[in-house]
LOSETOR-386457 format. One record per residue (C-alpha): x, y negated, z negated. Coordinates in steps of 0.5 Angstrom, whole numbers, plus 2048, in hexadecimal, padded with zeros to 3 digits. Example, Ala and Ser with C-alpha at 12.3 -4.5 7.8 and 13.67 -1.06 7.14 Angstrom:
<rs>
8198097F0;81B8027F2;
</rs>
This chain:
<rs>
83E8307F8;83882E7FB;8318307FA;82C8337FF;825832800;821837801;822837808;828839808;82A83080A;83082E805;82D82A800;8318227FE;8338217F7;82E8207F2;83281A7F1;8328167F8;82B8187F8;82A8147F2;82E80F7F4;82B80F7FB;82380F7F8;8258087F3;8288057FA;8228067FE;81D8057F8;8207FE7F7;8207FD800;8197FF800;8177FB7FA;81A7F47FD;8167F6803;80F7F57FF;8117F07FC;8137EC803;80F7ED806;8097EC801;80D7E5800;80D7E3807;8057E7809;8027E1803;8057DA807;8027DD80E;7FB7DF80A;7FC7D8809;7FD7D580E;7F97D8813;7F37D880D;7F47D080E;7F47D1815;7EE7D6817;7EA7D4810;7E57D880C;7E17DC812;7E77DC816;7EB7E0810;7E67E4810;7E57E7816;7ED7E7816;7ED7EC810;7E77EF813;7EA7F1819;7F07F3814;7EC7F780F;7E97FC815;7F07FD819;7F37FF812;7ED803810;7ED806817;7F4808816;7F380B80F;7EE80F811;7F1811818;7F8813814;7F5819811;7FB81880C;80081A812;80581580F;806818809;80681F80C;80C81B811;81181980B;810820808;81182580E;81781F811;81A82080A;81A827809;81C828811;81782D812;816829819;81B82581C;81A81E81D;81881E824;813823823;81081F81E;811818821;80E81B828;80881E823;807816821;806813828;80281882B;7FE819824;7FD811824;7FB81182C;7F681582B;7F3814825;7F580D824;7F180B82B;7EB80F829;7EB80B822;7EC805826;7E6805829;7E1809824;7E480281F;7E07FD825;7DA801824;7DA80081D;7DC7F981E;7D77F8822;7D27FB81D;7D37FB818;7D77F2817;7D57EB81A;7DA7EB820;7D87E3820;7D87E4828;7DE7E6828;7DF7ED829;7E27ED82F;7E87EA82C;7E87EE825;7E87F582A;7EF7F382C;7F07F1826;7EF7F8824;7F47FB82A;7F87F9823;7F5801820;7FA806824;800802824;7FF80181C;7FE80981B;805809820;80880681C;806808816;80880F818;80E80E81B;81180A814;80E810811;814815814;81980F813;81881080C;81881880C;81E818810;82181280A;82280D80F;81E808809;82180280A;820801812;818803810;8187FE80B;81B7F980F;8167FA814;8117FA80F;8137F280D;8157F0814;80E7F1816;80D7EB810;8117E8812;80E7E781A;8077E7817;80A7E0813;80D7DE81A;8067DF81E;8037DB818;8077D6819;8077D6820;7FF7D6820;7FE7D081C;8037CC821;7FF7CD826;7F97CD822;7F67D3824;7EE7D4825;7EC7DB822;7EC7DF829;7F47DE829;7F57E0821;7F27E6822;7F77E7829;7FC7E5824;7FA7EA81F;7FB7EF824;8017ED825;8047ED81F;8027F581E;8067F5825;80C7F3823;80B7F781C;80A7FE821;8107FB826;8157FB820;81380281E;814804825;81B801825;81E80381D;81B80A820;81E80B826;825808823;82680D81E;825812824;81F816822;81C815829;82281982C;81E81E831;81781C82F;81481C836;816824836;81482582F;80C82982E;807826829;80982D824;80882A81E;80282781F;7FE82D81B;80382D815;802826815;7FB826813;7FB82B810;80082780A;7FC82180C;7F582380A;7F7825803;7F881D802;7F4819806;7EE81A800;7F28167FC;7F5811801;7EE80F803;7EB80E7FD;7F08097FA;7F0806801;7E88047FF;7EA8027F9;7EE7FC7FC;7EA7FA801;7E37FE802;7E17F77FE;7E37F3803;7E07F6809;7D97F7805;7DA7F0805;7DB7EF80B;7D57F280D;7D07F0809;7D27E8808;7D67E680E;7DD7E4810;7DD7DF80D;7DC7E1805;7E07E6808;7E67E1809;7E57DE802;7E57E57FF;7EB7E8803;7EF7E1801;7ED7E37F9;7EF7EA7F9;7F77E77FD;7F77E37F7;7F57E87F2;7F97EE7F5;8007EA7F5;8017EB7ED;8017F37EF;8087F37F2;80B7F47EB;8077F97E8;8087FD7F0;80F7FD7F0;80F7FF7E9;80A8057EA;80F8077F0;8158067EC;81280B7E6;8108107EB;8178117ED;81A8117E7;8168157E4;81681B7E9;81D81B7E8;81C81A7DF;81681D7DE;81781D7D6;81A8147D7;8128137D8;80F8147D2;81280E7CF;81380B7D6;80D80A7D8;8098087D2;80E8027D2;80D8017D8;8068007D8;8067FD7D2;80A7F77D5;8067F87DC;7FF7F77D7;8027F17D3;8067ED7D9;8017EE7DF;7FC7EB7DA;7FF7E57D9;8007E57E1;7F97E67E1;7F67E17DC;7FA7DC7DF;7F87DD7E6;7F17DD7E3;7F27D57E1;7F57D37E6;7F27D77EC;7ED7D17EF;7F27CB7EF;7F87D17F2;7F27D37F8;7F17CC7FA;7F87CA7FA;7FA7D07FD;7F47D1802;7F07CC802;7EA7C97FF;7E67CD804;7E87D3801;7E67D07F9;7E17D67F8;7E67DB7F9;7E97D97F2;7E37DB7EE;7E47E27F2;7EB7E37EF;7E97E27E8;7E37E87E9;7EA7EC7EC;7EE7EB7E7;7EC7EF7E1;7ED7F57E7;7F37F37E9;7F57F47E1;7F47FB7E2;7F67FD7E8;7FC7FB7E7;7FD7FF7E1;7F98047E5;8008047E9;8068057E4;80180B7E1;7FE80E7E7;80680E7EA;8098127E4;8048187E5;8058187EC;80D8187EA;80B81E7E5;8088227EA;8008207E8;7FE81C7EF;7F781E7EF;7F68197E9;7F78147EF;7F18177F2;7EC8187ED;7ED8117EB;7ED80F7F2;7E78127F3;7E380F7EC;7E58087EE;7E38097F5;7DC80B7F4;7DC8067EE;7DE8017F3;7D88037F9;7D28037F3;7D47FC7F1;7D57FA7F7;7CE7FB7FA;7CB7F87F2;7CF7F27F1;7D17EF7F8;7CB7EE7FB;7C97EA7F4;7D07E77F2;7D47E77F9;7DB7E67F9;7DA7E67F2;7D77EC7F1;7DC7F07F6;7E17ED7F1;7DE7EF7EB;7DD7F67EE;7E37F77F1;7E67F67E9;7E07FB7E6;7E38007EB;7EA7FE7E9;7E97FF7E2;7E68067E3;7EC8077E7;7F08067E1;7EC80A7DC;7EC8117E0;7F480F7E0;7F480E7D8;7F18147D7;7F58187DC;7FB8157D9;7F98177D1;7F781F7D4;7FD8207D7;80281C7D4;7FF81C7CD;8008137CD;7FA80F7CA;7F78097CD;7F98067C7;8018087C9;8008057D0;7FC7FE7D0;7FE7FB7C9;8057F77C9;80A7F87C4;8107F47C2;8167F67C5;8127FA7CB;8177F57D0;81E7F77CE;81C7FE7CD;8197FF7D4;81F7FC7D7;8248007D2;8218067D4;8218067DB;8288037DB;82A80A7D7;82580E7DC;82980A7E2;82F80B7E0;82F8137DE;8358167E1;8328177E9;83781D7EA;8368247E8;8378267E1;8408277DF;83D82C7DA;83D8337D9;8388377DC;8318367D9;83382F7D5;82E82B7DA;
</rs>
């Protein structure tokens, strides 16, 4: 017989939730890795194209719409997935929610992110391109609110094929760019026609799963409930978004476009070794929801692995960042290697940081999340305004790794206190760490995902 919500709706097998959670994890996880793959051939073509101060008003522009939509969101996309997944409005209500709360709020955020482009970033005389270039800001909040609702409704697979699509447009658009030779003026059109074609694809999935039935008819009504729920994460949301690019609009602000394009370009190839560790972290907080008792070994092999294999990553890149940037870019952006080397101690940590912060959310602990969050956010503010005007990009790197690992830190002591595991446990490699993480979660994904053949009260 099958089991009920707590709303009276009929639950699925625990099984075919199971299975259904591996499936859309394994798609959702392919999609980041795409479209991380197809974003780092178009930063380096339109890198050689528009070359350092060109990349940095690209990455500026980029940097305030996505800050804006951040800010803007009041962490109504997370508020989506939850009420579209426990039905508690129909979709239509919530996509109905979405648009207007993106028209309305995303065309205010427009115009206030002018403003402060225009204050607080050199626009180089370019200001009139940058604002359209901005138009990117409500159809960015759209689209984001929209995939939210596809993904509360368990539509995971059409939101991340969008999501590598619009990589896959951008890698076009960069190529295009380049064929043509645009001036700067055109790449930043192009850059608003790639968020263009991201929001048109999230209207397309979107209506084709036929959550836009009678949308015209339907009343703003969760709106309230909506910010509600929101406002309870968007503390957390914002801080780590500081944490990962607070620096680069510092830099922006106090050293110009074109250190701007160098540091933009250190932190892309710097960030690339976080895929690993990301799709680990989220594979964790699944499977550790479901299999609280499987983390306290799991996770510290995981960790430990993280910790052994993203060190070598890291010590790797170290050597050859220099001669990897002037290939890769150019020799124009060769100061962006010294930069990658301040980056890469904090790239360590926040990878750790990762596989541990994803276990306690998966235990119920998010609020570790903010707290670390928060520490590293004032940590990168303070060093940021000491070493960037001293050290430049050098500085925002090396501050940047300072707050990463103070990040890291708060992490290990939240873990330690509520899980009862040492930094020792966590950090230090043993032999046999490989086959035992694989031997573990082959036996946690392996588990009978139906309910128990046993009497009552054998679970």
């Amino acid at each position: 017989m099958a089991r009920r919500r707590s709303n009276g709706t009929p639950d699925r097998d625990l099984g075919y939730v199971r299975r259904r959670a591996r499936q859309d994890l394994f798609f959702a996880f392919s999609a980041q890795v795409t479209t991380s793959v197809l974003t780092l051939p178009a930063a380096i073509l339109i890198a050689r194209l528009a070359g350092p101060a060109g990349k940095g008003v690209l990455a500026t522009v980029t940097t305030v719409a996505n800050y804006a939509v951040l800010l803007t969101a009041i962490g109504l996309d997370t508020a989506l997935v939850h009420f579209a997944a426990r039905r508690l409005f129909t979709p239509s209500v919530l996509t109905r929610t979405g648009l207007i709360w993106s028209g309305t709020a995303g065309v205010a955020a427009y115009f206030a992110s002018i403003a402060a482009y225009a204050v607080g970033f050199d626009s180089g005389g370019l200001l009139i391109w940058i604002a359209i270039a901005l138009a990117q800001i409500p159809i960015l909040l759209a689209s984001s609110l929209l995939l939210a609702v596809m993904r509360g409704v368990g539509r995971i697979r059409e939101a991340s094929a969008v999501t590598a699509a619009g990589g896959a447009v951008r890698l076009l658009l960069a190529i295009i760019a380049v064929a043509f030779r645009a001036e700067l003026p055109l790449l930043l059109i192009f850059n608003l026609l790639g968020v263009l074609g991201l929001g048109l694809g999230s209207w397309l999935v979107v209506r084709r799963a036929g959550l836009t039935r009678h949308v015209e008819g339907v009343r703003c009504s969760a709106l309230p409930s909506l910010l509600r729920f929101g406002a309870r994460v968007q503390v957390g949301g914002i801080l780590q978004g500081f944490n990962y690019r607070l620096d680069l609009l510092l830099v922006a602000a106090m050293l110009g476009a074109s250190s701007v394009g160098q540091y933009s370009t250190a932190v892309l190839v710097a960030e690339f070794l976080w895929i690993a560790p990301a799709v680990t972290g989220a594979v964790l907080q699944e499977r550790i929801a479901a299999e609280p008792n499987a983390g306290r070994s799991l996770t510290p092999t995981a960790a430990r692995i993280t910790s052994f294999l993203l060190g070598c990553a890291v010590a790797a890149l170290f050597l050859v960042s220099e001669p990897l940037v002037v290939l890769l870019f150019g020799p124009a952006f060769r100061p962006a290697a010294e930069a990658i080397r301040g980056l890469l101690p904090g790239i360590w940590a926040l990878g750790l940081w990762k596989v541990l912060i994803n276990d306690l959310i998966g235990r119920g602990f998010p609020g570790a999340q903010t707290l670390s969050a928060g520490a590293a956010a004032a940590a990168t503010v303070l060093l940021d305004i000491l070493l960037i005007p001293k050290h430049g990009i050098v500085g925002a790197s090396l501050a940047s790794s300072l707050a990463y690992m103070c990040a890291l830190l708060v992490a290990l002591s939240a873990y330690s206190r509520l899980v009862g595991v040492g930094a020792r446990e966590l950090l230090v490699p043993r032999l046999g760490d490989l086959f035992i993480f694989l031997l573990e979660l082959r036996q946690m994904w392996g588990k009978t995902d139906g309910y128990s053949t046993g009497p009552p009260g054998s679970e």
